[in-house]
C-alpha positions, 0 to 999 in steps of 0.5 A: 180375193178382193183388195182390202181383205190383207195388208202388205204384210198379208194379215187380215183387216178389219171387218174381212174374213180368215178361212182356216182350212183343217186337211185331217177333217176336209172342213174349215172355219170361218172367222170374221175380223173385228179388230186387230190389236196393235195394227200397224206395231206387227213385228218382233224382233225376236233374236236367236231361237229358244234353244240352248245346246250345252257348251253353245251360245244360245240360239247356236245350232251346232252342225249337223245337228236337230234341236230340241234332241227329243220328240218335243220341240222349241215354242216361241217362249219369252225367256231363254232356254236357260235363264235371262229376257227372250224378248225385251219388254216381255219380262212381266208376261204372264208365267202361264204363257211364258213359255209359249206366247202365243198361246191363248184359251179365249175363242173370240181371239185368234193369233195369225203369224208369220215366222222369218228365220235365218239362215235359211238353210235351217230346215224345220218342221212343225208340230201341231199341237206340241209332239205330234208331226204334221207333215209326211209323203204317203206314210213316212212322217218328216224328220227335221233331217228329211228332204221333205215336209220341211221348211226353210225361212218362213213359214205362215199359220193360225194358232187356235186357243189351247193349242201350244205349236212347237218346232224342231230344227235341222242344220244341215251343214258342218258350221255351227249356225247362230240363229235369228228370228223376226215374227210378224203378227195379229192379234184378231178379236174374232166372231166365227161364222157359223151360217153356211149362206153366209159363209157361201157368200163371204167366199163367192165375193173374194173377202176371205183370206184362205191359210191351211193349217198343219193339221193332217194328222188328228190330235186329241187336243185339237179335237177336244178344242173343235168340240168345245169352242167351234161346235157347229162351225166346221165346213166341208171344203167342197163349199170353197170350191161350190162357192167359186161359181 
């Protein structure tokens, strides 16, 4: 990769490249950078996670304990789980996406972050789109309370429109956790690449950015958005390779 294609914070700059690798398909896509909306102003500071557990603070992961407790998961909402201002200046968000704000149905807008969450014994898994886990080892899917497909502290990915991403969280001690949470993110307005010459060119000169998403197990949802927004647009992943040489 060239220099220039990310910043210090490894988001994309203008006029370079995103490579979204889907593993459930062996195909990515490919996105090029127009602009980036609020560049330089990428950090929030979030606060404790939006879970609310009965008798605890907000935030609060009591010990030995997953929150949510049911198959779904918390979303990167604007308001608390219970009542009251998530994030100060999000309280005139739209009610549509207020419950998971990086949420999005434009194609030409795509939303790249970085969660940072402590403490960072906290173990975590993903879910991709909402209810459906995407991690495992051969044919076990990950709980929040495994010793596999978890993760602790940060965790980097590419949200596609119509899709709402959840999370469901471990404590694995026996204190009650008081949680934090500081997002780092862009905004890209996007064109999709979707002529393999050039996708085979952008590759060979190192100006694309290459970030996997959690997305091993196929989803309805997610199939549905591939077919309508990115017809024609997927490409195998033996072209990352080809394009190396």
């Amino acid at each position: 990769m060239v220099s220039g294609v990310m910043d210090k914070l490894g988001l994309v700059n203008e006029g370079k490249y995103l490579a979204t690798i889907l593993p459930a398909k062996e195909s990515f896509l490919l996105f090029q950078v127009l602009a980036r909306k609020n560049k330089g102003f990428e950090r929030i500071d979030y606060g404790p996670l939006p879970i609310q557990v009965a008798g605890y603070d907000d935030g609060v992961v009591p010990a030995t304990t997953v929150v949510p407790s049911a198959t779904t998961g918390w979303k990167i909402a604007a308001y608390k789980a219970v009542a009251g201002d998530r994030v100060v200046g999000l309280e005139e968000i739209k009610a549509e996406v207020a419950g998971d704000i990086f949420y999005y149905t434009d194609e030409n807008t795509l939303f790249h972050y970085i969660l940072d969450i402590k403490p960072r014994v906290l173990k975590h898994i993903v879910m991709y789109p909402d209810r459906q886990p995407q991690t495992a080892f051969r044919e076990q899917t990950a709980l929040p309370t495994a010793d596999f497909g978890v993760f602790n502290g940060q965790f980097e990915t590419v949200v596609l429109p119509k899709i709402h991403v959840s999370y469901q969280t471990y404590n694995p001690t026996n204190l009650d956790l008081r949680t934090y949470m500081t997002i780092y993110y862009a905004q890209y307005n996007v064109k999709v690449v979707k002529d393999e010459g050039k996708a085979r060119e952008v590759l060979r000169k190192g100006l694309a950015k290459i970030v996997t998403l959690p997305y091993n197990v196929t989803h309805e949802q997610v199939e549905k958005v591939l077919r309508e927004k990115y017809e024609n647009a997927l490409f195998s992943v033996e072209l990352l390779e080809e394009a190396r040489w």
